[in-house]
C-alpha positions in Angstrom: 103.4 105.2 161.4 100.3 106.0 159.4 102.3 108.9 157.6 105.6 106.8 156.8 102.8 104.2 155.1 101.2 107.0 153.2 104.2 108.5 152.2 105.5 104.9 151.0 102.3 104.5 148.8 102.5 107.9 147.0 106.5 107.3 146.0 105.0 103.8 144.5 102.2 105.5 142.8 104.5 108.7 141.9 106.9 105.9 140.4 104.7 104.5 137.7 103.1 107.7 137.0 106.7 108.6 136.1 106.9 105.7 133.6 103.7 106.5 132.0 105.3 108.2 129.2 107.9 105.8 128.2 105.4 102.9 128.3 103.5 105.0 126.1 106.5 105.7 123.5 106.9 101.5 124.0 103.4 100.8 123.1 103.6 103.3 120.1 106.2 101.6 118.4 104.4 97.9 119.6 101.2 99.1 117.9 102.8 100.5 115.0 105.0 97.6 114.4 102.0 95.1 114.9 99.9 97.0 112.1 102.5 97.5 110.1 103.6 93.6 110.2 99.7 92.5 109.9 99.1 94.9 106.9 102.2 93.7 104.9 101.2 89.5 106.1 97.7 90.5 104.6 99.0 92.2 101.1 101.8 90.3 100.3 102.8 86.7 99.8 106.0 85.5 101.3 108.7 86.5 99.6 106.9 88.6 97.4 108.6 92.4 96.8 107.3 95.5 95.6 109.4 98.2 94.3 109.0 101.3 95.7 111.9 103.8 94.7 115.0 102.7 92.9 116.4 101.9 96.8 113.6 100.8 98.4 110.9 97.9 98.0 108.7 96.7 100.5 108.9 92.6 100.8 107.8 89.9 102.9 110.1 87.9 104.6 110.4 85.8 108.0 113.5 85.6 110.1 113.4 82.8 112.7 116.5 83.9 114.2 118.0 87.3 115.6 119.8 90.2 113.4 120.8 89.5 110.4 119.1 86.0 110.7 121.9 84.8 112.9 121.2 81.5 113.8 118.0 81.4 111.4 119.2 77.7 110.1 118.5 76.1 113.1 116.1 73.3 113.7 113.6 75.7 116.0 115.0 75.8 119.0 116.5 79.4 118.4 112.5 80.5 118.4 111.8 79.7 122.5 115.8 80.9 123.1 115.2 84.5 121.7 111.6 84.8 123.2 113.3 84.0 126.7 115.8 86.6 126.0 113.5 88.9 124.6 111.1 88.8 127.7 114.2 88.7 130.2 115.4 92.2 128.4 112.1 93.7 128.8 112.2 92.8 132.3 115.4 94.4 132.6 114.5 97.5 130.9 111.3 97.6 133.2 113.0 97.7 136.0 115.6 100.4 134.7 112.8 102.6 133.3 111.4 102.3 137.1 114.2 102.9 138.5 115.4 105.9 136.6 112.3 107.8 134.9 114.2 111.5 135.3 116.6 110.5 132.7 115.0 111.6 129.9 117.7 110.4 127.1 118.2 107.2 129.0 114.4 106.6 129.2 113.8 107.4 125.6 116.3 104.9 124.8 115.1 102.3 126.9 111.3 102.7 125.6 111.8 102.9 122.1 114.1 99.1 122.9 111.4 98.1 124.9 108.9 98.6 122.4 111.1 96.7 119.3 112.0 94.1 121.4 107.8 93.3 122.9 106.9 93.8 119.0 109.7 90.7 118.1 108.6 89.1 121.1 105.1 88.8 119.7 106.1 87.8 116.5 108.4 84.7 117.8 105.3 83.8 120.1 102.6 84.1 117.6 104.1 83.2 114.1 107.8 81.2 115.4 109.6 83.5 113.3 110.0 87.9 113.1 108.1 89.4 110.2 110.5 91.9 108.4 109.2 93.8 105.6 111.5 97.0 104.4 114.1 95.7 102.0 116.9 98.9 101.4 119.7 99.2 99.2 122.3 100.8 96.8 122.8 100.2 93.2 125.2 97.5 92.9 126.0 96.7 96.1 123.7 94.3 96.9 120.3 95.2 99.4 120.6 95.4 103.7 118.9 92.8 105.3 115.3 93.2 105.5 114.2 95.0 109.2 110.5 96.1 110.9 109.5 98.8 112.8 110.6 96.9 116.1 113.9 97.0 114.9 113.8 100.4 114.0 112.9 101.3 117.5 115.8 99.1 118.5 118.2 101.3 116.3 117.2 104.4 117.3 117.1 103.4 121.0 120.5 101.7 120.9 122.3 104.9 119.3 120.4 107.3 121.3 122.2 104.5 124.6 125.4 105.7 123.2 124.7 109.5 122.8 123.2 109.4 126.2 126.8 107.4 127.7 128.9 109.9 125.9 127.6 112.5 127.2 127.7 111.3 130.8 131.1 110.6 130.1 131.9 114.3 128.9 130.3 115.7 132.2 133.1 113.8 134.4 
């Protein structure tokens, strides 16, 4: 009895040690996105831009909703419904990143998510809106929305989900 309990406690411990690394890439991006979004709040006033190259200025804008500022022209409301999703997602991806630390593309994908998505989640908690701050585009066709390092974690994480699926799918 004493060894099944022992054994039980090292495949908990053995677990988390297992997620260790992709909390750490997840608090990387969190701490990166946080400076970055506290530097840029400090410099700049909102709205104002600064030019960069001829395709890329740095700016200071707010989005109160989700990508592309869907649902941004709502009366507040959208604030507390993307914080509940956020925090429900990094539940989620907690529990996957617990449950399948081996998979080293999966995991990368799910920390580099988790990280964007705590960084937003901080923002819509501590300011009621997402700080974005690189401003991209081309020429004459007009500029991307504006985006943070949380979303670039989210990005990467979110095409390295689909490289990851496709090449499950090829092995079958």
């Amino acid at each position: 009895m004493a060894t099944k309990k022992k054994s039980s406690i090292s495949t908990v411990h053995k677990s988390s040690a297992d997620m260790t690394p992709w909390l750490g890439i997840a608090f990387i991006i969190i701490l990166v996105d946080q400076l970055t979004k506290i530097t840029v709040n400090k410099l700049f006033t909102y709205g104002e831009t600064r030019p960069v190259t001829d395709f890329f200025n740095l700016v200071l804008v707010y989005n109160p909703g989700a990508a592309f500022s869907f649902l941004g022209d709502q009366g507040g409301w959208q604030r507390w419904f993307f914080t509940a999703i956020g925090v429900v997602a990094i539940g989620f991806m907690l529990y996957m990143l617990k449950r399948h630390p081996g998979q080293r593309l999966f995991c990368w994908a799910l920390a580099l998510i988790l990280g964007g998505a705590v960084g937003n989640v901080i923002d819509r908690i501590a300011y009621g809106h997402v700080v974005d701050f690189l401003d991209f585009y081309w020429r004459g066709w007009g500029h991307f929305p504006a985006f943070n390092v949380a979303d670039i974690g989210i990005s990467i994480g979110a095409f390295l989900f689909i490289v990851d699926e496709l090449r499950r799918v090829n092995k079958n």
